[in-house]
N, C-alpha and C positions, 0 to 999 in steps of 0.2 A: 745731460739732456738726451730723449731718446733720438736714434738717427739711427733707425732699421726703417729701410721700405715696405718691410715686409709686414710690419706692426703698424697698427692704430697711431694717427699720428694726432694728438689735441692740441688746440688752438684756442685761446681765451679772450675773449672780451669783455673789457672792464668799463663801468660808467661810476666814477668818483664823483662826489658834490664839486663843482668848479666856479669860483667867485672870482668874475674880470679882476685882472691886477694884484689878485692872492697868490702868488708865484710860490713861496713857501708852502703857506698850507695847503695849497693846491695838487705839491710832492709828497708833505704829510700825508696826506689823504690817499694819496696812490697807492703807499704800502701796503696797508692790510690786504688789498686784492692782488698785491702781485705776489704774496706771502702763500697765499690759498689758491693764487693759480700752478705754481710753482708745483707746491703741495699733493695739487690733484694729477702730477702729470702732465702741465699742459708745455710745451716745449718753447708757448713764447705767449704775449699777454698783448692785446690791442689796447689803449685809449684814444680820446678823441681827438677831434682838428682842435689847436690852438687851446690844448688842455692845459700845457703849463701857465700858460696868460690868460686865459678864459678868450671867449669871442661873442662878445656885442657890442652892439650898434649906434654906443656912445663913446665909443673909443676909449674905452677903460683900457681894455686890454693891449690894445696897440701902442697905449702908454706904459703899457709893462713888457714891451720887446725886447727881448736878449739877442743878443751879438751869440753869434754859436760857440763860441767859447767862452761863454758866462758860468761860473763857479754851480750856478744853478742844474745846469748840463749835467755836471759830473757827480750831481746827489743822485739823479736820475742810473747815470752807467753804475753807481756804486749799487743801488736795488736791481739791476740784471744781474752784478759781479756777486752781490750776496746772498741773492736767490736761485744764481743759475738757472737763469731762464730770460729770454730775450725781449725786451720790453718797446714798443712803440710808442712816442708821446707826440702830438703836435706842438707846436708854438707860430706866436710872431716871433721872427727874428731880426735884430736891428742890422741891417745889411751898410756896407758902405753905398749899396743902388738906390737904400731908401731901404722900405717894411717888407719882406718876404712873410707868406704862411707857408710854413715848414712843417715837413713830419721827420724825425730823427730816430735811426732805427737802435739802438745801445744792444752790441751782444755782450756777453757775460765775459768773455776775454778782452774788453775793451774796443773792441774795432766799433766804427758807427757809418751807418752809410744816410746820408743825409738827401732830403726830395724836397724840392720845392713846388707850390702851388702853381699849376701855367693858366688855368681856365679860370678868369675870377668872376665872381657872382657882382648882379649888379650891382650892390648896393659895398663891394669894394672896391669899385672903382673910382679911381682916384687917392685911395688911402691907401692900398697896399700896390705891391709892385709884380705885375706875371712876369712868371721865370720864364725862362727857357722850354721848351718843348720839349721834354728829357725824362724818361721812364724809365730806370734802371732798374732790369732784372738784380735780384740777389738772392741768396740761399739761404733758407732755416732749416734746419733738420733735415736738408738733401732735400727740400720741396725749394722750386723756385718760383719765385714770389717777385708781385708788382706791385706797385701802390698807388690807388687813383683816389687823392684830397680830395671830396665831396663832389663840385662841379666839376672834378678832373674825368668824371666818371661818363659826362657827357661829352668828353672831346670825341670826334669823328672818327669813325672807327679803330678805339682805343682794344676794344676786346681782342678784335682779330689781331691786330698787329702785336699785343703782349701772346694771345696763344701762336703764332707764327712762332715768337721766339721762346718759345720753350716755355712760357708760364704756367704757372699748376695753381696758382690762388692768387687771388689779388686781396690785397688788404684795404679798407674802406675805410677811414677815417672821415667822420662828418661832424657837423655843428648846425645840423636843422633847426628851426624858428627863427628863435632869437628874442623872440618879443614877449613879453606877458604879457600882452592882448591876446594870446592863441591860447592863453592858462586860462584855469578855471576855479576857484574856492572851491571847499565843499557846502560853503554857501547857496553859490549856483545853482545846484541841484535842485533847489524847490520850484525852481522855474523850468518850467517842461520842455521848455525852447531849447533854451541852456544844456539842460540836460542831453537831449536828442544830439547837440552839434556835437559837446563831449564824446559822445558816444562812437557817432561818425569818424572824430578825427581819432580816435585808439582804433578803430579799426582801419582806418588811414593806413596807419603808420607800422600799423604789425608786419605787416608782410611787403614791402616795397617790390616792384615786378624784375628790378635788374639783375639782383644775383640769379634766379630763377631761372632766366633768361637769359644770362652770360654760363650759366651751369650747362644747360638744356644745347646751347648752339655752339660754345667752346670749349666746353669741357674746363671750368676753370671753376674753383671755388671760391668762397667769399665769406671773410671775416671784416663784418662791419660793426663800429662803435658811434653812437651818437653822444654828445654832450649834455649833462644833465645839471643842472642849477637854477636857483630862483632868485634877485637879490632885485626886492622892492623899488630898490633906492634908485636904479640905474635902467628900471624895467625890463631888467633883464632875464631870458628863461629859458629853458632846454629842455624837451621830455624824456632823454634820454634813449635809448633801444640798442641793445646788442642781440645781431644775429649771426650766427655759421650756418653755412648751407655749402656742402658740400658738392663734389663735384660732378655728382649724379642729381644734382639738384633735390632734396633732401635736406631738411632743416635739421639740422645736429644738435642744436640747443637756442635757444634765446629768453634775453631775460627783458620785455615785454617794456615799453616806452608808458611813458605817464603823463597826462595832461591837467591833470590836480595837484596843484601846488603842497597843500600836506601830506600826499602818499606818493611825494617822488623821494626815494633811496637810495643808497647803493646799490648796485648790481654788478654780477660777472655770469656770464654765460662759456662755457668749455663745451668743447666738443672735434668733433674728427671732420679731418677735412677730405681723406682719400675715399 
């Protein structure tokens, strides 16, 4: 991996199809993009909150919680260790406190530095468990890095307090919607209404104002991954969105969220953070 200051440093965000409680093929599906992030250069790969379990709001996924040292974990470390390159994945985790949402960071040498969820959204409360209040700086490629799990993003003056202590990026792991009721068929479209709201909520979601605005007043970049899936059965849905925006505030790459259930894809967006 590169780990020159003085060089381009790229950073990757990945959005895999993710099906609550497909824990397996949910890892299947990660590969190809950490293969291609690897590939382009990039020194480390994002995916979303509670990507190895999926996350919605029928508790599919909170029924597929792993204990952090579940054999699952270490399919995960074995695609940093064979891509060289650092991989970030969310999950539920089965805690002996109860249900943690976890992000786990797997570098290529094995070490893993693990973050739990503290700010929960309303509609986990009571299902899962807020950690601790605990934001651990760690290092990727001589950048050092924070990571604020989706609502973490709103704890109370989180920016300043990670640029006080030295942070150069924070990593965004999210799991926006959740519902298909906010998806749309390509059906839809012949009703104007329909249409129109579509349209509103892709421009919604393009550009969110936070990194922008954590760039612009702390100097801090932002590699954010949203969760991307559709599964009828459990009305479950995600539009996906990876964006970098560096830390002149400057979008470095992104690969664009989707609110149409037939043209949502994979994607990985690369790009530089310094």
């Amino acid at each position: 991996m590169t780990d020159h200051h003085d060089a381009p440093t790229l950073f990757a965000s990945a959005q895999s199809m993710v099906l609550p409680g497909d824990v397996a093929g949910n890892i299947d599906r990660m590969e190809p993009l950490v293969e291609i992030a690897a590939d382009s250069g990039a020194v480390a790969v994002l995916f979303s909150e509670c990507h190895l379990t999926g996350y919605d709001k029928k508790d599919v996924g909170i029924g597929a919680a792993l204990a952090i040292d579940d054999p699952a974990l270490d399919r995960v470390a074995g695609l940093a260790a064979s891509h060289d390159i650092v991989v970030i994945a969310g999950l539920y985790e089965q805690h002996d406190d109860g249900v943690y949402n976890t992000a786990v960071v797997f570098y290529p040498d094995g070490h893993r530095v693990v973050q739990r969820k503290h700010s929960i959204s309303p509609h986990e409360v009571g299902r899962i468990e807020a950690a601790p209040r605990e934001f651990p700086i760690f290092e990727i490629a001589g950048r050092k890095c924070g990571m604020l799990i989706c609502s973490d993003s709103g704890t109370k003056g989180i920016d300043q307090e990670l640029a006080d202590r030295g942070c150069q990026l924070v990593l965004a792991p999210t799991a926006g919607i959740g519902d298909a009721g906010r998806g749309f068929s390509e059906a839809d479209f012949e009703d104007a209404d329909k249409l129109a709201k579509y349209i509103e909520m892709q421009h919604a979601v393009y550009y969110p104002a936070s990194p922008f605005k954590r760039a612009r007043s702390y100097n801090l970049a932002t590699v954010a991954a949203n969760q991307v899936g559709y599964d009828k059965k459990t009305g479950y849905f995600h539009p996906g969105h990876c964006l970098i925006v560096n830390r002149r505030g400057m979008v470095t790459d992104v690969a664009p969220g989707e609110f149409c259930f037939e043209f949502l894809e994979e994607r990985l967006a690369i790009g530089e953070v310094d």
